[in-house]
TIMAR-251604 format. One record per residue (C-alpha): z, x, y; residue in three letters. Coordinates in steps of 0.2 Angstrom, whole numbers, plus 2048, in hexadecimal, padded with zeros to 3 digits. Each point is the difference from the previous one (the first is absolute). Layout:
<rolos>
[[Z, X, Y], 'ALA']
...
</rolos>
This chain:
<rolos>
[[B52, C6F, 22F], 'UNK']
[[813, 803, 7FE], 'UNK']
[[7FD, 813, 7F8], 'UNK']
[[7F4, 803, 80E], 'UNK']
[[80C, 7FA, 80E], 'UNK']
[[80E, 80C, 7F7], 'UNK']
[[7F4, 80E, 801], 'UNK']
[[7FF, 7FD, 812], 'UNK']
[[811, 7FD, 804], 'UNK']
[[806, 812, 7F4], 'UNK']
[[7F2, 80C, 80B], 'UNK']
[[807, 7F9, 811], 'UNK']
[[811, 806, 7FD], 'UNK']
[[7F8, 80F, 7FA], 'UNK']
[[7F7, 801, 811], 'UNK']
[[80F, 7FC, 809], 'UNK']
[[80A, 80E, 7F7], 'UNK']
[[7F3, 80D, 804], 'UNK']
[[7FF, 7FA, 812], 'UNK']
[[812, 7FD, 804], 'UNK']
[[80B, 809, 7F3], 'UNK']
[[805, 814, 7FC], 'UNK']
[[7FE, 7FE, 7EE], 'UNK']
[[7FE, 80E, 7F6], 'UNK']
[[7F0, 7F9, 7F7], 'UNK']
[[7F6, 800, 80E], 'UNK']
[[7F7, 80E, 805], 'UNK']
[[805, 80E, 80C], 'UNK']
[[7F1, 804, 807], 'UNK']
[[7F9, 7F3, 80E], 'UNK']
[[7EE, 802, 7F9], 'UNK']
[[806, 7FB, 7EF], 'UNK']
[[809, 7F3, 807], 'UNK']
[[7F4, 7F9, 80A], 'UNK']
[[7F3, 7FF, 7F3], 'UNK']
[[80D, 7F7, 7F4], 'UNK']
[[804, 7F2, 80E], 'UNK']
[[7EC, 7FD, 801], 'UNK']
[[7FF, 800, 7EF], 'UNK']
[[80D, 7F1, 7FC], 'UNK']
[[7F8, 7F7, 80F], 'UNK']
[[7F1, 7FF, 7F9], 'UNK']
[[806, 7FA, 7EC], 'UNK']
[[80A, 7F3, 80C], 'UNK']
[[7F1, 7FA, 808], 'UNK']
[[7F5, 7FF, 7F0], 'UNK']
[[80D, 7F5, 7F8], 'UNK']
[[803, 7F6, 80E], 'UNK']
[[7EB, 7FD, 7FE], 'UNK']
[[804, 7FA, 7EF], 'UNK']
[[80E, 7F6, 804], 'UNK']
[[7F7, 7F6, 80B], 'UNK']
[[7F0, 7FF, 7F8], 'UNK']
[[80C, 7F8, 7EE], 'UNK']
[[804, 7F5, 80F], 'UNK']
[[7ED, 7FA, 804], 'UNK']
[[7FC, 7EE, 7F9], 'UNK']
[[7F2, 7FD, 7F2], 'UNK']
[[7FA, 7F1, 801], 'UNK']
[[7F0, 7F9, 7F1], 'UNK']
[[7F2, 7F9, 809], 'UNK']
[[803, 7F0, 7FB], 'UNK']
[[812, 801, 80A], 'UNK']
[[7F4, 808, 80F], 'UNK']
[[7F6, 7F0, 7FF], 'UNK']
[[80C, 7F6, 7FF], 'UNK']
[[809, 807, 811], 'UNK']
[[7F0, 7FE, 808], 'UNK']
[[7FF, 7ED, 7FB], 'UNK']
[[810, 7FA, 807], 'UNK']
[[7FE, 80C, 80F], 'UNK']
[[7F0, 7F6, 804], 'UNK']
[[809, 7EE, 7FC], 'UNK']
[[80E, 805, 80A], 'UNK']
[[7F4, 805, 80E], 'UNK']
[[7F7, 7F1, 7FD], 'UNK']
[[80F, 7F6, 801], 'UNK']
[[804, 806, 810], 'UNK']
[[7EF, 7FC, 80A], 'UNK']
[[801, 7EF, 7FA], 'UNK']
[[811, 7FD, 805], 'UNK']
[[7FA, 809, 812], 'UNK']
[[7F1, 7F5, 800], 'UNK']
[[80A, 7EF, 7FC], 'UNK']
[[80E, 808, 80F], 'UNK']
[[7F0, 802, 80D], 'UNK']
[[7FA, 7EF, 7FB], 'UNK']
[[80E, 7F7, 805], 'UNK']
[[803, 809, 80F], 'UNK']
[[7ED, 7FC, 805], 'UNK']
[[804, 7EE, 7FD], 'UNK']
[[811, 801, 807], 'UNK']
[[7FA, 804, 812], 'UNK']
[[7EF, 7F8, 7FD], 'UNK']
[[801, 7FA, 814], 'UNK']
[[806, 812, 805], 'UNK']
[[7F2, 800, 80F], 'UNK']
[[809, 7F0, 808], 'UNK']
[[80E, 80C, 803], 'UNK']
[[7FD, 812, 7FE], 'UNK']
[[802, 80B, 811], 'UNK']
[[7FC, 811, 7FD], 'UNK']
[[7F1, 80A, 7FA], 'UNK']
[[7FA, 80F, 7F7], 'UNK']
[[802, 810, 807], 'UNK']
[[7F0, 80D, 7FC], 'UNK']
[[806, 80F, 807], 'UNK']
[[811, 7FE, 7F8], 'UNK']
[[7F9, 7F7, 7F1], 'UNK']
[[80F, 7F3, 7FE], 'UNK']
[[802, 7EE, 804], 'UNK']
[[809, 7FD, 812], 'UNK']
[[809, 7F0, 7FF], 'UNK']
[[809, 7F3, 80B], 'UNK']
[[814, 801, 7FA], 'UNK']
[[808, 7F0, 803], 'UNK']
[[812, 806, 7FE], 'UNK']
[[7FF, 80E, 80C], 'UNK']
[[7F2, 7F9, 80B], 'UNK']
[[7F5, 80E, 800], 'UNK']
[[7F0, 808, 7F7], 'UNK']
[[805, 80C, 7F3], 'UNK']
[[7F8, 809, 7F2], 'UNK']
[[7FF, 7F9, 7EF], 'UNK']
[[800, 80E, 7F6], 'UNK']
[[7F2, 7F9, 7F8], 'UNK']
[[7EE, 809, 800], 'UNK']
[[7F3, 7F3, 7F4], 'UNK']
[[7F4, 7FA, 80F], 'UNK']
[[7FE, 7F2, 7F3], 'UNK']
[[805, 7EE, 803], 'UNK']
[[80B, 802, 7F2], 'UNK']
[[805, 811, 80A], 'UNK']
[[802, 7F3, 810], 'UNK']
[[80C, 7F4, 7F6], 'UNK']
[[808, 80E, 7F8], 'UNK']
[[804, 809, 814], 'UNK']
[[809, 7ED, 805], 'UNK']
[[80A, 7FD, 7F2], 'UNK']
[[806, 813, 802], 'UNK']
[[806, 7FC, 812], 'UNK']
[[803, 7ED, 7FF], 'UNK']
[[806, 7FE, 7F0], 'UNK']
[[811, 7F5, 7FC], 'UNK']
[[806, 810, 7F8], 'UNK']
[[7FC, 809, 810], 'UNK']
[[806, 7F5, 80A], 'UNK']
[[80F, 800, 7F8], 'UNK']
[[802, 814, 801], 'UNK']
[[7FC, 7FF, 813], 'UNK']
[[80A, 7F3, 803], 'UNK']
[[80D, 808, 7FA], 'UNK']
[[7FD, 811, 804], 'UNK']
[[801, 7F6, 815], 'UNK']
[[80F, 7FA, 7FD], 'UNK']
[[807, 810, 7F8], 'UNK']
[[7FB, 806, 813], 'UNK']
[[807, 7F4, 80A], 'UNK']
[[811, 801, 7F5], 'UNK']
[[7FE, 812, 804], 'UNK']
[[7FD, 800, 813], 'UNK']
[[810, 7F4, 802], 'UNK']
[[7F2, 7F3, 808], 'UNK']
[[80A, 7F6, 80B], 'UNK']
[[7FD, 7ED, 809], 'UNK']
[[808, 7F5, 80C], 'UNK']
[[80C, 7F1, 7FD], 'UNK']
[[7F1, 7F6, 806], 'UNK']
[[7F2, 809, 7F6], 'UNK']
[[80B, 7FC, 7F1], 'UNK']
[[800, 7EF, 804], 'UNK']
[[7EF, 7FE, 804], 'UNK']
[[7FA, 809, 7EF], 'UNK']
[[80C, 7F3, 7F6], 'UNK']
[[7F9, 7F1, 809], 'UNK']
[[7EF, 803, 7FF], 'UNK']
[[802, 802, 7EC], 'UNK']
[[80B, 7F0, 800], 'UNK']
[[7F1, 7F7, 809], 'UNK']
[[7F4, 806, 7F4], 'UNK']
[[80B, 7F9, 7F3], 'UNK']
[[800, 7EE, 806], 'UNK']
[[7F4, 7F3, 809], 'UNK']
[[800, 7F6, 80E], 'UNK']
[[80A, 7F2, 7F7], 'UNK']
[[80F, 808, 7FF], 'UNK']
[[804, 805, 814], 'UNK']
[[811, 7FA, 805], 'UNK']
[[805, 7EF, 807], 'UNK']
[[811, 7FA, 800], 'UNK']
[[80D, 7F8, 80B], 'UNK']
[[808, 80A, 80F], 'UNK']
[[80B, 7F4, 80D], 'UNK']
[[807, 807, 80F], 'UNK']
[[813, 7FA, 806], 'UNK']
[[80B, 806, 80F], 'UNK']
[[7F6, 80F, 806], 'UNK']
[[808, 811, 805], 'UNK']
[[7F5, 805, 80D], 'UNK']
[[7FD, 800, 813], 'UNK']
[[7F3, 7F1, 807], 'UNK']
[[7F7, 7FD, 80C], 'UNK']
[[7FF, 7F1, 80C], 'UNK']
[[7F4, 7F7, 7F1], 'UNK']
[[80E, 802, 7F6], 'UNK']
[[7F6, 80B, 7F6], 'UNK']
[[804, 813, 7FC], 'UNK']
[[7FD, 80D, 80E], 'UNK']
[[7EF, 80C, 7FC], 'UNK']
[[80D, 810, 800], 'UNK']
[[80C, 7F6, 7F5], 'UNK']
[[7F3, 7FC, 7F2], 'UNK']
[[7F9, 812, 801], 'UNK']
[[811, 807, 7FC], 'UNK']
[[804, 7F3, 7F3], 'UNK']
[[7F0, 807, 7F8], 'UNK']
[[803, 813, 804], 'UNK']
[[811, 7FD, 7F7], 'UNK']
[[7FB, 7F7, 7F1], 'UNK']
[[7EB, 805, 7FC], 'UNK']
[[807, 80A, 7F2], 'UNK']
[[80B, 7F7, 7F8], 'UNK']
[[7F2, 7F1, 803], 'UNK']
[[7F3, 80B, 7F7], 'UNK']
[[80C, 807, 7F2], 'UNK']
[[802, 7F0, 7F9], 'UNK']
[[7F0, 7F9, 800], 'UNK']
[[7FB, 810, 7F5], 'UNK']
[[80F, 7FC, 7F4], 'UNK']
[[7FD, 7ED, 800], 'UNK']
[[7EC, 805, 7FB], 'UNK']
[[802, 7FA, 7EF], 'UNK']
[[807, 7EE, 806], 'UNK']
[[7F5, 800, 810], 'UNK']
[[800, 7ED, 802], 'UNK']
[[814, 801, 802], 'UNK']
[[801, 80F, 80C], 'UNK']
[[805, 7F5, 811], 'UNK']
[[80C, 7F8, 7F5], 'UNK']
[[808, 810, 7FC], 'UNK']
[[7FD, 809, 810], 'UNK']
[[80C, 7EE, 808], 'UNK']
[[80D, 807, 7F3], 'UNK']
[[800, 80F, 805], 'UNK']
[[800, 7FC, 812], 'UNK']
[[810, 7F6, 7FC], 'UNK']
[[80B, 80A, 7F3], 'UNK']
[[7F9, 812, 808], 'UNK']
[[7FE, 7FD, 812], 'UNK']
[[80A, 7F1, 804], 'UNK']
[[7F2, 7F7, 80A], 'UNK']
[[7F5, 7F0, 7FE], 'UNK']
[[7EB, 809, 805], 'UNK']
[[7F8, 7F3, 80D], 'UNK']
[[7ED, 7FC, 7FF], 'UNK']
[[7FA, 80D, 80E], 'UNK']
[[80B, 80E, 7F9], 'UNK']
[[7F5, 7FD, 7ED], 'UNK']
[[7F1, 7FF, 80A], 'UNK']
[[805, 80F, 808], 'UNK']
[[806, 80A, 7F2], 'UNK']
[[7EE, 7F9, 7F6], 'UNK']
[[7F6, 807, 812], 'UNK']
[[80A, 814, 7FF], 'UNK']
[[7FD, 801, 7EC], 'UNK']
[[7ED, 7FC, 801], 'UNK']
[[801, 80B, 810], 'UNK']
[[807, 810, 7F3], 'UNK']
[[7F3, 7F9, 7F3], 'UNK']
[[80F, 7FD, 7F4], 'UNK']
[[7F9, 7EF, 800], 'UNK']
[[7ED, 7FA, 7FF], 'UNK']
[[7FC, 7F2, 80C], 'UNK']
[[803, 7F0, 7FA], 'UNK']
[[80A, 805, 7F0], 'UNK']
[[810, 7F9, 806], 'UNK']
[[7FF, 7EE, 809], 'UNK']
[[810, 7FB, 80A], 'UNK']
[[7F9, 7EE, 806], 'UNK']
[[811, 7F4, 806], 'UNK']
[[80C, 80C, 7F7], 'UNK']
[[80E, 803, 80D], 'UNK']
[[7FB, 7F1, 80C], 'UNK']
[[80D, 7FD, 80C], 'UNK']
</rolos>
């Protein structure tokens, strides 16, 4: 192998002389020449022949046999592990039918099916008209690993567009999370008092209609704000929101301005009806 390769490598400097170089071996006439460049060519290719035939592997028949055996265990292997994979998929989404939106496509020849990330029919990618083909089209699209990838791949998108919400949408998204996080137990009840009011009255003695609706117009937001903070103590939130009446805003809330703040929050749907109770709280 070693002489043959030095054979080669001794003839294509030679070829490279006589194609490249004045030397005063090669041969003046172009003919001459010519037929001397093909020659070497040729003794080149021949030994590159042998040089990779010295390279070609011999194997007995009983290493051939042998090849063939663990090919076909190896293959083997593979369909039962594909087998055992299809199995428990069959039996993963055994109730599929309860659930499945979509269908097979005949003139595409590929599943459509419902995607529950995006909220639209998409194809699957998958062409088996099977039921296995059917379980197999699903998982594709509604997958946790899919899910995942869509999800993020939305959020990539709205990070991306610089998506934007109100103060109010804000608040709205974390509230509904905070309800979903707790029960009906937990809505707030505390102790609010109201002393020397700050407001005009009326003949009553009560606050004017235009009075209360700017007490509320003022202070919503503040009312709201701190009932999201207070979420994880619900129970205590009038407490705090009398607190923070008296150390932020300097005033003691009466009972018609809590039932009038409680009134504009459920009007903004910051607050579902009946979530927060103001009962005596305030009383004159």
């Amino acid at each position: 192998m070693k002489n043959i390769q030095d054979k080669i490598d001794k003839y294509e400097g030679i070829l490279w002389d006589l194609e490249n170089a004045n030397r005063l071996s090669n041969p003046a006439d172009d003919k001459k020449k010519k037929k001397k460049i093909e020659q070497i060519k040729k003794k080149i290719a021949s030994l590159e022949k042998k040089l990779d035939e010295g390279k070609t592997i011999r194997l007995s028949k009983r290493q051939l046999r042998r090849i063939i055996r663990e090919t076909s265990v190896n293959d083997m292997a593979a369909r039962i592990r594909k087998e055992e994979e299809d199995a428990h998929m069959m039996e993963k989404y055994s109730d599929i039918d309860d659930y499945f939106d979509g269908g097979y496509d005949e003139e595409e020849r590929e599943w459509i099916v419902y995607c529950e990330v995006e909220g639209k029919f998409v194809p699957s990618g998958v062409r088996d008209p099977s039921p296995l083909g059917k379980v197999q089209a699903y998982h594709n699209v509604n997958g946790i690993k899919s899910r995942e990838f869509k999800g993020s791949q939305i959020a990539a998108g709205m990070m991306e567009n610089k998506m934007k919400i109100t103060k109010r949408q804000l608040r709205k998204t974390i509230r509904n999370v905070i309800l979903e996080m707790r029960g009906p137990e937990d809505l707030p009840y505390g102790n609010v008092t109201g002393e020397e009011p700050s407001h005009n009255t009326g003949p009553d003695g009560r606050q004017t209609e235009g009075s209360l609706r700017q007490f509320v117009d003022q202070h919503i937001d503040d009312f709201i704000d701190l009932y999201i903070r207070t979420s994880s103590a619900p129970e205590n939130f009038w407490d705090f929101w009398e607190m923070h009446c008296k150390e932020k805003l300097g005033i003691k809330c009466t009972q018609d301005q809590l039932v009038a703040l409680v009134d504009r929050a459920e009007e903004m749907e910051e607050v579902e009806p009946g979530e927060l109770f103001v009962g005596e709280r305030g009383a004159w």
